[in-house]
C-alpha positions in Angstrom: 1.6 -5.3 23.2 0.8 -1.3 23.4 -1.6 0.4 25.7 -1.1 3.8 26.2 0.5 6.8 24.8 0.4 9.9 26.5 2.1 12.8 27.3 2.5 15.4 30.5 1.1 18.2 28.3 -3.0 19.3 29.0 -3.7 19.5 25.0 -2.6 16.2 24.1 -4.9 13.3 23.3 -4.0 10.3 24.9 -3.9 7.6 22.7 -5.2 3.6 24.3 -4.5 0.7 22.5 -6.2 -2.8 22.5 -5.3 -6.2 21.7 -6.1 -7.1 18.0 -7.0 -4.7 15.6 -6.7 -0.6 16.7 -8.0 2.2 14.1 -7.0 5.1 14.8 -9.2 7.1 12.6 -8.6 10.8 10.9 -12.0 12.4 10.5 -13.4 15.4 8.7 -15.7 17.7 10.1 -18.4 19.6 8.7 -16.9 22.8 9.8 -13.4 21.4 7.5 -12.5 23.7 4.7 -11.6 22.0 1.7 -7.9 23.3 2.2 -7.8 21.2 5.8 -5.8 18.3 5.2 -5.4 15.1 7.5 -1.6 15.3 6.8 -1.7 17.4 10.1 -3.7 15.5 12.5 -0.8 13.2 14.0 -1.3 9.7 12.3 2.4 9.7 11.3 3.5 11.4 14.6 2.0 8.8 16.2 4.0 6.6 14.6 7.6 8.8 15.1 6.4 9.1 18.9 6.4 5.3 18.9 10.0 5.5 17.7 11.0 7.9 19.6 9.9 6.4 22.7 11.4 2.8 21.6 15.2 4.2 21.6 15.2 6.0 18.0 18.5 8.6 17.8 16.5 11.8 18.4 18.7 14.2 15.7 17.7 18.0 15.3 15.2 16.8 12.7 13.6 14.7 15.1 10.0 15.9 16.0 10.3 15.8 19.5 13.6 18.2 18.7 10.9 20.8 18.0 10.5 23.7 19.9 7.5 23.3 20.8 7.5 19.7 22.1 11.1 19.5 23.5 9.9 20.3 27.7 7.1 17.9 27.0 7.2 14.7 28.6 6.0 11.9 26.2 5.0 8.2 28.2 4.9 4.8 26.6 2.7 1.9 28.6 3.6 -1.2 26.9 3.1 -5.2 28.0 6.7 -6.3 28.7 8.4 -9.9 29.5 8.2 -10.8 33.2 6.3 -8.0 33.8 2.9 -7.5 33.4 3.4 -3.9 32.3 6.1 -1.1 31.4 6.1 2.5 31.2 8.9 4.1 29.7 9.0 8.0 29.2 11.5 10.5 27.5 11.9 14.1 26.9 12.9 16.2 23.4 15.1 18.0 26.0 16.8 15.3 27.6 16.8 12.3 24.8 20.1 11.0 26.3 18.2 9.1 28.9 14.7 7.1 29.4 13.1 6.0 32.3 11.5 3.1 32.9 9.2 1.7 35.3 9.7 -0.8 37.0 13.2 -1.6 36.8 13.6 -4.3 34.6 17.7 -4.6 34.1 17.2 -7.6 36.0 17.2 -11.0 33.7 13.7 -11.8 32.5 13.9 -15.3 33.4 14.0 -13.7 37.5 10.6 -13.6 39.4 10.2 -10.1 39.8 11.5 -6.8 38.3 13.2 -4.5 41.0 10.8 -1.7 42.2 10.4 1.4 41.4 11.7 3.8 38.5 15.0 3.8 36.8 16.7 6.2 34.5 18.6 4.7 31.8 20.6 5.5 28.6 19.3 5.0 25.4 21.9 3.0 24.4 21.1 1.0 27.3 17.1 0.7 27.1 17.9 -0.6 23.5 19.9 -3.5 24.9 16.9 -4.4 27.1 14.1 -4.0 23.8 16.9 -6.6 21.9 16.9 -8.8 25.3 13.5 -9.0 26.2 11.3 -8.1 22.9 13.5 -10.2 20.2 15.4 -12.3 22.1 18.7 -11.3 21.6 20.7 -11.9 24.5 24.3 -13.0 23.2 26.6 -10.7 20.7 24.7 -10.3 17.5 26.9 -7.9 15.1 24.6 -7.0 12.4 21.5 -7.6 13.9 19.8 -4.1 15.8 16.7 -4.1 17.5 16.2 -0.7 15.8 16.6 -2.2 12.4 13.8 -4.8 13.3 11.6 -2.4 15.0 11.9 -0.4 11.6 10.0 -3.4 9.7 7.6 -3.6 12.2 6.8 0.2 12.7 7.8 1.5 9.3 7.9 5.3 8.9 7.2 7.6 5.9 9.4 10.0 7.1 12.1 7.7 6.1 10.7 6.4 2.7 9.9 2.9 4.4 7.1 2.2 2.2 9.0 2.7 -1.0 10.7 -1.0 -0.9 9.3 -4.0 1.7 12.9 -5.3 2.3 14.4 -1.6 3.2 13.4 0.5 6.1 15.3 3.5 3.7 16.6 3.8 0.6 20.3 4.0 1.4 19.8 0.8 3.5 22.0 -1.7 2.2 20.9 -5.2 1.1 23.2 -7.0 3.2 22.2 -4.8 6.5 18.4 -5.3 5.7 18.3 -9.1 4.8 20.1 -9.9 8.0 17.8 -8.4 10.6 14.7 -10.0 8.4 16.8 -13.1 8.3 16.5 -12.9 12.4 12.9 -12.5 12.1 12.2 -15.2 10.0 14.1 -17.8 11.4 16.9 -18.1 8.7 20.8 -18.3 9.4 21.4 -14.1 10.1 25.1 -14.7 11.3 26.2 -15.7 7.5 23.7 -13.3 6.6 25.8 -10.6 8.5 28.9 -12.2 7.1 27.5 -10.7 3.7 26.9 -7.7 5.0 30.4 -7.2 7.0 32.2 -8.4 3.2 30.3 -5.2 2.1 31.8 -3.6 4.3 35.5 -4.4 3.6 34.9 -4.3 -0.1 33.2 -0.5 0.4 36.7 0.3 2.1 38.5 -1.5 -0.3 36.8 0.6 -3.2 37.4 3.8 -1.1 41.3 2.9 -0.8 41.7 1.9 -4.6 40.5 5.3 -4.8 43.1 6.8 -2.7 46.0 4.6 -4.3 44.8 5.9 -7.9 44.9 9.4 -6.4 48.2 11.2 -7.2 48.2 12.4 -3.7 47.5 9.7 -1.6 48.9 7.8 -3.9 52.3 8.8 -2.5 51.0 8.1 1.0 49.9 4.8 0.2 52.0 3.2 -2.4 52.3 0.0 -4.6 53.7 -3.6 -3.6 56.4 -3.0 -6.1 57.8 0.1 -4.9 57.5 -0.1 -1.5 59.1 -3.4 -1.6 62.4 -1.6 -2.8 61.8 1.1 -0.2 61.7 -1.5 2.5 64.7 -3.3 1.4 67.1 -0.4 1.1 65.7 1.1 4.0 66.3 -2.2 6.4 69.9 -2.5 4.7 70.1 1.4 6.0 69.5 -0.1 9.9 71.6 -3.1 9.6 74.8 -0.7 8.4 73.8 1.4 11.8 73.8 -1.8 13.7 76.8 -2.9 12.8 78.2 0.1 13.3 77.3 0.6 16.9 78.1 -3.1 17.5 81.6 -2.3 16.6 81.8 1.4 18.0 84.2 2.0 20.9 83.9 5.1 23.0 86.5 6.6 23.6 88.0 9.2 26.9 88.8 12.5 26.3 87.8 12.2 22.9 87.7 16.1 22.8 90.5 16.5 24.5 92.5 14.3 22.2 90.7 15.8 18.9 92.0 19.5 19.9 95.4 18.0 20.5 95.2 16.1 17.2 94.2 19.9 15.6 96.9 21.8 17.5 100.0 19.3 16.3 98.3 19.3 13.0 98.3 23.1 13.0 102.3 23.0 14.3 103.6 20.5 11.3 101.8 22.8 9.0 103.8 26.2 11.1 107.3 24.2 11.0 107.1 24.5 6.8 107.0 27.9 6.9 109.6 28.8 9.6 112.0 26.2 7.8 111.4 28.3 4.4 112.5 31.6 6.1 115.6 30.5 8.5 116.8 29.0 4.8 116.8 32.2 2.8 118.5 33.6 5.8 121.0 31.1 5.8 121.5 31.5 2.3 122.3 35.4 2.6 124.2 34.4 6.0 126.7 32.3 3.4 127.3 34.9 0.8 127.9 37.5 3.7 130.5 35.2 4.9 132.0 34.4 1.0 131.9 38.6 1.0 133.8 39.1 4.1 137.9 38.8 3.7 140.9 40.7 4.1 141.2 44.2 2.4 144.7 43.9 0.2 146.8 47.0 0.5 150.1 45.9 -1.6 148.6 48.5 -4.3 149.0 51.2 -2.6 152.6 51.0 -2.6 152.7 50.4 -6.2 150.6 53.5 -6.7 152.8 55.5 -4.5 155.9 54.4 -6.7 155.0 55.3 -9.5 153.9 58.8 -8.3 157.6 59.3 -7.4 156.6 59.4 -4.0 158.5 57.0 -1.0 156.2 56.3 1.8 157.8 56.6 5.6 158.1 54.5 8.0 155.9 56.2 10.1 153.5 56.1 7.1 153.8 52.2 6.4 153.2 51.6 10.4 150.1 53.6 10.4 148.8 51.4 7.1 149.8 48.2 9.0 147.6 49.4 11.7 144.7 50.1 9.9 144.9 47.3 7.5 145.4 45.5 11.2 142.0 46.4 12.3 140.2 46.0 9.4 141.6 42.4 9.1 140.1 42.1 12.9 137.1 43.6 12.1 136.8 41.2 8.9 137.4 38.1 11.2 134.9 39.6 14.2 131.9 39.3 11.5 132.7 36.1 9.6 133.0 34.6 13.3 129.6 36.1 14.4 127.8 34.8 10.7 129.6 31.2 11.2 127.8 31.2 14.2 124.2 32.8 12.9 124.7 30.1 10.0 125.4 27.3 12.8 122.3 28.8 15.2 120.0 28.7 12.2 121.2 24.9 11.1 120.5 24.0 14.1 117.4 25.2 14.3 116.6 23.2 11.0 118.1 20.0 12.3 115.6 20.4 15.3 112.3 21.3 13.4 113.1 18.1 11.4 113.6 16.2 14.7 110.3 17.9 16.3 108.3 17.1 12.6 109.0 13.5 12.9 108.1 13.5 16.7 104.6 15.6 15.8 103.9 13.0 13.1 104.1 10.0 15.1 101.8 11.5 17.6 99.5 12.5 15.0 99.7 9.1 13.7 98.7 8.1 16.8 95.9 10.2 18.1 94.2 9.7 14.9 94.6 6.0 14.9 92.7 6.2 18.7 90.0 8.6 16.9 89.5 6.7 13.8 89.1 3.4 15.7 86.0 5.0 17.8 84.7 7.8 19.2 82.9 10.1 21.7 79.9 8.8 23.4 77.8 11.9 21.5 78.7 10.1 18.6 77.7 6.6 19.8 73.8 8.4 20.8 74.0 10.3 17.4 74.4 6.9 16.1 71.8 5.3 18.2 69.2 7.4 17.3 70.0 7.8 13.5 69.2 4.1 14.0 66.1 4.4 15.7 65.0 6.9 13.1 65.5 4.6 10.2 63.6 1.7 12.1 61.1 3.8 12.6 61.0 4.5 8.8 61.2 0.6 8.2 58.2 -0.2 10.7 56.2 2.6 8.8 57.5 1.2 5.5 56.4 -2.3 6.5 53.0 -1.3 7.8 52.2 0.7 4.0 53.6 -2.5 2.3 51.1 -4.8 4.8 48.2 -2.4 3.2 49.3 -2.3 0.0 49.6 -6.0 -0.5 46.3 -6.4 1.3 44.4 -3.9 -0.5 45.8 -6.0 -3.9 45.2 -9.2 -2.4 41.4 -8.1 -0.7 39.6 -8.2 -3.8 40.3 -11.9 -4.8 40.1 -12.5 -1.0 36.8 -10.9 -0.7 35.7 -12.7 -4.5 36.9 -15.8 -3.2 34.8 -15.4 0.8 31.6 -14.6 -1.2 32.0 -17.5 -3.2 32.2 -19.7 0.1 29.3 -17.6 1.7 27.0 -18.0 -1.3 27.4 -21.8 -1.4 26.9 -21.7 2.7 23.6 -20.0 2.3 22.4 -21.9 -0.2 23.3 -25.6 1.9 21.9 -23.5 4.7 18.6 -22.8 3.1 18.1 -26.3 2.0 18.5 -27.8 5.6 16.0 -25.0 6.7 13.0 -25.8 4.4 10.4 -25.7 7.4 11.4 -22.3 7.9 11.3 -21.4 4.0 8.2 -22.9 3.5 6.6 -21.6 6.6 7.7 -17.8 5.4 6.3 -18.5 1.8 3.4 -20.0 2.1 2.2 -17.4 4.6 2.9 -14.7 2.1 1.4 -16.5 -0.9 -2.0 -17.2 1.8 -2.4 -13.5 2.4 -1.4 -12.6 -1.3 -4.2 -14.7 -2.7 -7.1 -13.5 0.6 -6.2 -9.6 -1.6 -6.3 -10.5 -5.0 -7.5 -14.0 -5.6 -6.0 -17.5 -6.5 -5.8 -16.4 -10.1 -3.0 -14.2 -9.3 0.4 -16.0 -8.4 2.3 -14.7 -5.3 5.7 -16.1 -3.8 8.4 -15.2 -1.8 11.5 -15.6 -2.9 14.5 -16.3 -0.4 17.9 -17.1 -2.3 21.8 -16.4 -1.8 22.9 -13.7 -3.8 26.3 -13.0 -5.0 26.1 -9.7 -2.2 23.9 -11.2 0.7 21.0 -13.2 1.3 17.8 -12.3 -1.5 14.4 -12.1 -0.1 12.0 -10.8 -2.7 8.3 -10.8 -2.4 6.4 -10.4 -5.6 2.4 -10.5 -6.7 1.7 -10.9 -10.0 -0.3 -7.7 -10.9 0.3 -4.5 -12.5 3.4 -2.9 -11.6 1.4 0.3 -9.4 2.1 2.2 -6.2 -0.9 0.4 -4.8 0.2 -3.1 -5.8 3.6 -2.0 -4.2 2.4 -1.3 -0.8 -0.2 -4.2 -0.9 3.2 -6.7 -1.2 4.8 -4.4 1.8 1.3 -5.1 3.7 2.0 -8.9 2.9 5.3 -9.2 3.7 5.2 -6.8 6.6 2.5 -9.5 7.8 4.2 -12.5 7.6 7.3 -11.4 9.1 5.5 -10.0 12.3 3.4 -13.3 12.5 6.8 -15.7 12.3 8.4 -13.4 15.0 6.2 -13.5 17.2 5.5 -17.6 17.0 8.5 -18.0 17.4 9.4 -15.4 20.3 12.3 -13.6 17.8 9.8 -10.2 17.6 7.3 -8.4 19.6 3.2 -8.7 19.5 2.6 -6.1 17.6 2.7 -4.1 14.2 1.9 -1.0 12.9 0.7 0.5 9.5 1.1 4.1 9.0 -2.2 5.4 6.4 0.8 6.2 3.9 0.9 2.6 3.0 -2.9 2.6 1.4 -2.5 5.4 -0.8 -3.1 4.5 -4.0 -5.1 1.0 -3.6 -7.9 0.0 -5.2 -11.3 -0.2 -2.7 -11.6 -3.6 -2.4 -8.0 -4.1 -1.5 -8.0 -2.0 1.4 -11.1 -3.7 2.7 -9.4 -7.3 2.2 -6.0 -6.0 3.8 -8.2 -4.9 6.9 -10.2 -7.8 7.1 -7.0 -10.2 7.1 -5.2 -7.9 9.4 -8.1 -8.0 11.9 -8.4 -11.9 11.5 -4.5 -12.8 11.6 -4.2 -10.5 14.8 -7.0 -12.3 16.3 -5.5 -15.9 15.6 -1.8 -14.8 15.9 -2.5 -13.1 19.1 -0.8 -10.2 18.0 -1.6 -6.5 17.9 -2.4 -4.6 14.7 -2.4 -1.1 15.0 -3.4 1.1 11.7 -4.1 5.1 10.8 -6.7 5.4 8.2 -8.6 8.8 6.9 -12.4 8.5 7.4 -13.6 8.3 3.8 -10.7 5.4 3.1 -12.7 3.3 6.6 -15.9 4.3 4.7 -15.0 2.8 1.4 -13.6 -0.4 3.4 -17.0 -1.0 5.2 -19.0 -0.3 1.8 -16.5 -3.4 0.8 -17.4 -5.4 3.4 -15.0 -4.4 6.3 -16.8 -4.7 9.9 -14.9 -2.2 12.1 -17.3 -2.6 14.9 -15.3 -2.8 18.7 -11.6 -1.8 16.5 -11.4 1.9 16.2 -10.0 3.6 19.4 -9.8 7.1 20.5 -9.1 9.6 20.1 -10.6 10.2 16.7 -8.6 13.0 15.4 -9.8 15.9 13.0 -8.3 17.9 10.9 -10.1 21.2 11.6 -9.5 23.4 14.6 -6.3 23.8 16.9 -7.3 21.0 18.8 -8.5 18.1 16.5 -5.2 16.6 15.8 -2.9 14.5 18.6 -1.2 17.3 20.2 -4.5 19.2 20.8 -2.0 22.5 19.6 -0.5 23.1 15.9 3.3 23.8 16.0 
C-alpha cells in the first residue's frame, strides 16, 4: 500500500495516501482563466513519479530527465512485506541507483530487515519489487515486474488506455498476455513459450529477409549450394591431409635444389661446347687433308723445254728447299693430328661427364620429388588450416541455412503443440477462469446493468494466449475505457487474493474522458466498495467538475479525497508548487 510521496524540494506538495479509495482532486479557482487547463497540475506526473520511483528506465524523455527536476530528490513511503514500511528515493541525476530504507535484500520470510539505508541499482531494486510485491522468486523469462506494474499503474504517456490487454501499442500479444496470465493465476510459462516462438519466428522473418537480399544473400546462402560448397571444400582438406601424412622432410633441401640447378645448368653448357670443339674439328680435318708435300718434278720439265740444264748446285739447292718445306708440311699435320686428338678427347669426356651429371640429376630430383623442405611441410600445414577454417565457416552457414528452412515448419509445428497445451491447460484451470470472468461480468453489469452482456474471454490463440474483455454497448472511447476500468479491476483484485500483485491500483483521470455521467459515478462507487472489501488501495485523479457530476449521480466522496488539491491557476497550484 502507498503513503507518501514527497520530494526534497520547498515547492512541492506532498502527496499522503490512505487505504481504500484516494482522490486526488484537480480544482478550478475563481481567479482560473478560461485558457488554464488541469493538463498542468500533475495528475499524470503523479502517476510517472510513481514509475519512476518503482524502477521505470529513466530515458532523456523521462520527466524527472528535465532540467528542472533532475537535482531534486523525489521519496516513495510504501507498506512493504516483512516490513512495516519502506522508503525508497531516487534522483533525475543519478537514476542508476535507488535507495532504500531499511535494507530489505534480506529474504522476506527473515524476522527483521537489516538496519539502516542502502543504495541499490535499479536493476536490482526491480528484483526485490518481483520478490517481495508479486512473488516472483525463481527464474521467470517473460514475466517483468515492470510489465505488471504497467497494468496496475497505466500511463497516458504511453497510450495505456488505448487497449486493456497492452500497456503500449507496440506491445506484443504474447509479451502482454503472459504477465496478465501471472496475475490471474493461469499457466504464464506456456504463455511465455508463445511469446519466445514470436520471437524466433520475428528473427526468422528478418533472416528470410536477408537470404532474399542479393547482398546478404551471398553471405548467407541456400541448403543447396552450400551443400556443394561444403563438399568440395572438405575434399580440398582431406587432399592436404593426405598430403602431409605422406610428406617427408628432407636435409639440405636447399642445398640439394641449387645443386640440382647448377648440374642442370652444366648439361645444358656441355651442348654448346660440344657444338663448337666439332666445327673445329671439322676445319682441323680439312687442314690436315690440305697439308702434303709440294711436288717439284715440274720444274725440271719446265726448265727442259726452255733449253735450259739446271746444275748441280741448282738441283741441291731445290732438294733443300723442297726438304724443308716437306718438314714444315709434316710439323703442321703432326701438330693438327694432335689438336684433332685433344679436341676428341675432349668430346669423349663431355659425353662421360653428361652421363655422370644425369645420374646425379636423376638422383637429387628423385630425393626432392619424394619430399621436401620443412617451409614446405608449414606452407602445407597452414593451407590446411585455412581450408578447415573455410569448412567450419561453410558448415556453420549450412547449420543456418537448413535451420532457417526448417524453423518455419518447426515453429508451425511448436505452436500447434502450444495451442493444444493451453487449451488442456485452461480446462484443468476452470476455478481460475471462472473466478477471472465472473468478476469482470459482476463489475460490467454494477456500470451498465444486467441487460447488457459482459464476459471475458480467455482462449489459446494460434500466437499466444487470448484474453479479451468485451461489454456489449456502443463501440465509443468511453465504453473503451469503462472495459479497461473493469478489467484493470479484476486483475488487481485476483492479484492481490492470491499474493501474485501488490494492494494497490491506480487510475490516471485520462481513463474517464469521454464517459457518460452516470458511469463515472458507478465506476467510483465500485472502486470505493471493492477496495474496501478487497483490502486493496484505489488511488484515482479526477478534475473537479467530473467529482461534481459523480456526487450529483450519487457518488459519496466523503473521508476519500486527499491532499493536496491541486489547481490549475498560479505557479504554485499544481504538484511541483513551480511550472517548468
Amino acid at each position: 500500500m502507498l503513503r507518501r510521496l514527497s520530494a526534497d524540494h520547498a515547492s512541492f506538495r506532498t502527496v499522503t495516501f490512505n487505504p481504500g479509495m484516494n482522490l486526488l482532486v484537480a480544482d478550478t479557482t475563481e481567479t482560473s482563466r478560461e485558457t488554464d487547463s488541469r493538463n498542468g497540475t500533475g495528475k499524470s506526473s503523479l502517476v510517472e513519479l510513481l514509475h519512476f520511483l518503482l524502477g521505470a528506465n529513466a530515458g532523456k524523455k523521462n520527466l524527472t530527465a528535465r532540467r528542472p527536476l533532475q537535482s531534486i530528490t523525489f521519496s516513495l513511503t510504501l507498506d512493504w512485506p516483512g516490513s512495516e514500511q519502506l522508503t525508497v528515493q531516487r534522483k533525475g541525476d543519478t537514476p542508476a541507483h535507488v535507495r532504500i530504507e531499511p535494507d530489505i535484500r534480506r529474504d522476506p520470510g527473515s524476522l527483521f530487515s537489516a538496519p539502516g539505508p542502502a543504495v541499490i541499482t535499479t536493476a536490482e531494486w526491480n528484483r526485490l519489487i518481483e520478490r517481495d510485491l508479486f512473488g516472483l522468486h525463481t527464474d521467470h523469462a517473460g514475466v517483468s515486474g515492470r510489465t505488471m506494474l504497467s497494468f496496475l499503474i497505466r500511463r497516458i504517456t504511453a497510450k495505456a488506455f488505448n487497449d486493456a490487454v497492452r500497456t503500449f501499442p507496440q506491445q506484443s500479444e504474447a509479451e502482454a498476455t503472459t504477465n496478465l496470465a501471472y496475475l490471474l493465476g493461469l499457466d504464464w510459462q506456456l504463455a511465455a513459450e508463445f511469446r519466445e516462438l514470436s520471437a524466433r519466428e520475428s528473427t526468422r522473418r528478418q533472416l528470410r529477409k536477408a537470404v532474399d537480399d542479393p547482398v546478404w544473400g551471398r553471405i548467407v546462402g541456400s541448403v543447396a549450394d552450400l551443400r556443394g560448397q561444403m563438399a568440395l571444400a572438405e575434399s580440398e582438406a582431406a587432399r592436404l591431409k593426405e598430403e602431409i601424412a605422406s610428406f617427408r622432410v628432407v636435409p639440405a633441401y636447399e642445398d640439394l635444389k641449387n645443386q640440382a640447378d647448377g648440374i642442370n645448368r652444366r648439361i645444358r653448357a656441355i651442348p654448346n661446347e660440344d657444338i663448337a670443339d666439332q666445327r673445329n674439328l671439322e676445319d682441323l680435318q680439312r687442314s690436315v687433308a690440305e697439308a702434303s708435300d709440294a711436288d717439284m718434278t715440274y720444274l725440271e720439265e719446265a726448265y727442259r723445254e726452255l733449253g735450259i740444264t739446271l746444275g748441280s748446285q741448282v738441283r741441291r739447292r731445290f732438294d733443300e728447299v723442297q726438304a724443308f718445306h716437306t718438314s714444315i708440311v709434316r710439323n703442321r699435320r703432326r701438330y693438327l693430328l694432335e689438336e684433332m686428338n685433344t679436341i676428341q678427347q675432349r668430346l669423349q669426356e663431355r659425353g662421360r661427364e653428361r652421363e655422370r651429371l644425369g645420374e646425379e640429376l636423376a638422383a637429387i630430383l628423385k630425393s626432392l620429388q619424394e619430399g621436401g623442405a620443412l617451409e614446405a611441410l608449414t606452407a602445407l600445414q597452414q593451407a590446411l588450416a585455412q581450408k578447415q577454417a573455410s569448412v567450419a565457416a561453410l558448415k556453420h552457414r549450412y547449420d543456418a541455412a537448413q535451420a532457417l528452412e526448417s524453423s518455419a515448419r518447426q515453429i508451425k509445428a511448436r505452436r500447434a503443440e502450444l495451442q493444444e497445451a493451453m487449451d488442456t491447460d485452461l480446462n484443468e484451470r476452470p476455478q481460475q477462469t471462472r473466478e477471472a470472468i465472473l468478476l469482470f461480468a459482476e463489475y460490467a453489469r454494477r456500470l451498465y446493468g444486467p441487460e447488457h452482456s459482459a464476459w471475458l474471454a480467455i482462449e489459446s490463440g494460434a500466437n499466444s494466449l487470448k484474453i479479451t474483455p468485451f461489454i456489449d454497448r456502443d463501440d465509443s472511447r468511453g465504453i473503451g475505457n469503462m472495459v479497461i476500468f473493469c478489467f484493470d479491476l479484476t486483475v488487481a483484485v485476483i492479484a492481490h487474493r492470491h499474493r501474485r500483485g501488490p494492494d494497490f491500483l491506480f487510475h490516471d483521470s485520462h481513463l474517464f474522458d469521454g464517459v457518460d455521467d452516470r458511469q463515472i459515478a458507478a465506476a467510483l462507487s465500485l472502486a470505493g466498495q471493492v477496495a474496501e472489501d478487497e483490502g486493496l488501495q484505489y488511488i484515482v485523479t479526477l478534475n473537479s467538475d467530473d467529482l461534481a457530476k459523480a456526487v450529483q449521480r450519487g457518488f459519496r466522496p466523503e473521508g476519500r479525497v486527499i491532499e493536496p488539491r491541486l489547481q490549475d491557476a498560479g505557479e504554485s497550484g499544481g504538484l511541483f508548487g513551480f511550472r517548468f
